[in-house]
Every structure is written in C-alpha cells, then in structure tokens.
C-alpha positions in Angstrom: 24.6 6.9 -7.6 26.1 9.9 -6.5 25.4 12.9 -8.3 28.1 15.9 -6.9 30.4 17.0 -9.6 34.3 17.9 -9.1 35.4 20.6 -10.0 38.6 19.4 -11.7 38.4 19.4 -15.7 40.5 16.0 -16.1 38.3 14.3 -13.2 35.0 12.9 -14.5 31.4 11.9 -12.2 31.6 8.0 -11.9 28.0 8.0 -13.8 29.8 8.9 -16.6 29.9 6.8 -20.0 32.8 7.8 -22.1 35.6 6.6 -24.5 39.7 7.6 -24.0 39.2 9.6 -27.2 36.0 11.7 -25.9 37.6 11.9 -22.2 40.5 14.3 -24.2 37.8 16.0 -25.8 36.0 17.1 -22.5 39.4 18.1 -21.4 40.4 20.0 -25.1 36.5 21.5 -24.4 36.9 22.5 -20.6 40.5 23.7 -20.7 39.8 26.2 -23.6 36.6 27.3 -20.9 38.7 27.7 -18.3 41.6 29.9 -20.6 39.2 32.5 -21.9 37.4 32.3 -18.6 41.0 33.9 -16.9 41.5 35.9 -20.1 37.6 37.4 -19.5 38.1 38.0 -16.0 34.2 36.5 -15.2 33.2 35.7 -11.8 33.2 33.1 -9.7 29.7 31.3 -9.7 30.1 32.0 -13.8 33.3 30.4 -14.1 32.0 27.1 -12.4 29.0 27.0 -14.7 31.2 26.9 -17.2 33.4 24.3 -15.7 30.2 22.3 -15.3 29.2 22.8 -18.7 32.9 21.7 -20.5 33.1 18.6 -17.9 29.7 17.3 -18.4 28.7 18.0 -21.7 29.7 14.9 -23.0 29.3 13.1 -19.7 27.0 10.3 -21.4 28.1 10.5 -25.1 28.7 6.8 -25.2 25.8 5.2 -23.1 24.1 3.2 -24.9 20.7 4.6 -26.7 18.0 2.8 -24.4 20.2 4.4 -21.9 20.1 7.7 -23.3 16.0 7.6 -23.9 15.6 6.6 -20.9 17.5 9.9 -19.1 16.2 12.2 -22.3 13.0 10.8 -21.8 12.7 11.1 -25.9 11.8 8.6 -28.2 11.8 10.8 -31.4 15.6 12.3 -31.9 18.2 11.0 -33.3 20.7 8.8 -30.8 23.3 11.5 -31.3 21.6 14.9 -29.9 20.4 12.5 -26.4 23.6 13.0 -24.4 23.1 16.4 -23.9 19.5 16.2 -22.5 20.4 13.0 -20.8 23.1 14.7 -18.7 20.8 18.0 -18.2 18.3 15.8 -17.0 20.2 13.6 -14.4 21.6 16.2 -13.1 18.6 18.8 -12.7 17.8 17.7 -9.6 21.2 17.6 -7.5 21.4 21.4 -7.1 25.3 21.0 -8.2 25.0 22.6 -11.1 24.1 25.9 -12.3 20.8 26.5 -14.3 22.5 28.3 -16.9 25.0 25.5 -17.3 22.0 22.6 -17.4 20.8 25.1 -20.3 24.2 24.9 -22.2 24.7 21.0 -21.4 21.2 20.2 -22.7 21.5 22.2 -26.2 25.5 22.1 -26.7 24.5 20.0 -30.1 21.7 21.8 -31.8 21.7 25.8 -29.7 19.3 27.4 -28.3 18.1 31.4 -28.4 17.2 31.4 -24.4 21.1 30.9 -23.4 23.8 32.9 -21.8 27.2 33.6 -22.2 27.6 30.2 -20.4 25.7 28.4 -23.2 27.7 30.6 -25.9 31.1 29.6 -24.8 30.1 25.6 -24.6 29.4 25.8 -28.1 32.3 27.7 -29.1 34.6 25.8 -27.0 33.1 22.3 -28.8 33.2 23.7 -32.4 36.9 25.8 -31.5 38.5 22.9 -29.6 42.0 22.2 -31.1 41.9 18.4 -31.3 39.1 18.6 -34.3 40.4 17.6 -38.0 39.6 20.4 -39.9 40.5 24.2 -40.3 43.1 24.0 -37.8 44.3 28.0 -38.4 40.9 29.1 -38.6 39.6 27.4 -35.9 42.9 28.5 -33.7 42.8 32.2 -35.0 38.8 32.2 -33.8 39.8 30.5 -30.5 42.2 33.2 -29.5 39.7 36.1 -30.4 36.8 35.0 -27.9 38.4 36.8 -25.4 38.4 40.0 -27.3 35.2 39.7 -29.6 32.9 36.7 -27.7 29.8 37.9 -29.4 31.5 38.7 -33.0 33.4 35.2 -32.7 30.2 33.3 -31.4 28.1 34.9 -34.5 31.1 33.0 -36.8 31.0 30.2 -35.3 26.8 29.7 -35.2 27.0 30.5 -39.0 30.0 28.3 -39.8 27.9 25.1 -38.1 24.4 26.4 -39.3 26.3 26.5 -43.2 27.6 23.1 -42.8 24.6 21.3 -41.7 22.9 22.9 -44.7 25.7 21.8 -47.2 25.4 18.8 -45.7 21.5 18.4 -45.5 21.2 18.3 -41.9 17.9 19.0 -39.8 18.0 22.3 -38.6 16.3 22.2 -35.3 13.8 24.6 -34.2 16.2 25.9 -31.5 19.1 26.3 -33.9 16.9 28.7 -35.8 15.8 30.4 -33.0 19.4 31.0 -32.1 20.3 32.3 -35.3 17.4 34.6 -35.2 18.1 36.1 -31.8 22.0 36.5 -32.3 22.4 37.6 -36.5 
C-alpha cells in the first residue's frame, strides 16, 4: 500500500474508503481550503497542510468499523469519530503529511485546544461547506468572512457545533471542551 498523497483536491490515495456522496464532500471541504487559502495569502508548506487536511479528512469515513479500530487502535468510541484517527494514524509515519495537518485530520469531528490555524480552518471548512442541508445563508455569509475575521468566524462556528450537540444531547469530548476553553 502506498502511502504518498497528491496534491490534487478531486484525486483521492487509493487506500481510501469512500462513497460518491462523501468524495463531493472532500472536494466541497478542500476547495473552500484552497479559496480562503488564496484570499489569506498563507505560505506554501501551510497551504499543503491544509490541502492534506481537506483531502484526507474523510479518507476512511466508510471503512468498515473493525477496519477503523484497527487503524484507531480504539475500542471505546463511537464508530463515527474513528475515521479521523484512523487516517492520522496511517499516515503518521509516511513523512507526506504535515504534523499540524495529522493534528486537524485526527480531531476534525470532536476539536482540539492544541491546533493551529490548519486545524481551525478543517473544521470550519467541514461545518461551512455549502453542500450541508441547513442554514444555507448563514453558513454562506460565515464562509465568506474567514478570510477577513478567521478567529471571530472560527469562535461562531465552535459555539454553533458545541450548542447543537448540547440541544441534541451529544457527548462533549474532553478535547471539545478544551477547545472552547482556549479559544472563548
């Protein structure tokens, strides 16, 4: 199995394990990247972390869970958080990929308070990404402003995902908390 990553947001690694549907996600998720990357104006070595982070973040979503445990080396979370780990994990030892982007790969689902603006912008860029179904103009408006405001528009977008997984009486993970602490 080869492990070298293109650097082309519609080409995926052959390891990868993923539906037509999520395939146009990654590409929803990697093109916004790459737009507020050239609106930003960040470097080089920056800008292929987060290419990295929007073409593999969902690199394994649907492997199958033994699969997932396996490359997560987790028995305990839930099958739905492993993809993120799973890919982090396979791919911590090529050399390919950034350690700031492994960081945003590994926690794009839950957060975490030790990432960079690489991190930041995955989740963003996954919450923000124009296919989702809901608050289309809201989610557009916010989109647009990263350029301008990335750490006023990253603080909306942590509380807007931390609020719904309370309405909705999700598990706030210990590194989701920890996010929120370090960024509010």
């Amino acid at each position: 199995m080869t492990l070298s990553v293109a650097l082309d947001p519609f080409v995926l690694p052959e390891w990868s394990k993923v539906s037509d549907k999520r395939r146009k996600h990654i590409a929803r998720v990697t093109t916004l990247l790459m737009q507020w990357a050239d609106e930003i104006g960040i470097d080089d070595e920056e800008r292929r972390g987060w290419m990295h982070a929007g073409l593999l973040h969902d690199a394994l979503r649907d492997a199958d869970e033994s699969e997932l445990r396996a490359l997560a080396q987790d028995p305990v979370r839930e099958e739905e958080l492993l993809h993120g780990p799973a890919v982090a994990n396979l791919l911590e030892s090529s050399g390919d990929v950034s350690a700031p982007a492994l960081l945003a790969i590994r926690y794009h689902t839950v957060g975490s308070p030790d990432w960079d603006r690489t991190g930041k912008a995955l989740y963003m860029a996954d919450f923000l990404e124009p296919g989702r179904s809901f608050a289309h103009s809201d989610r557009a408006f916010l989109a647009r402003q990263v350029p301008h405001d990335f750490d006023g528009v990253f603080r909306q977008v942590l509380r807007a995902r931390l609020e719904y997984a309370l309405r909705e009486g999700y598990t706030l993970f210990p590194e989701t908390v920890g996010l929120w602490n370090a960024v509010r």
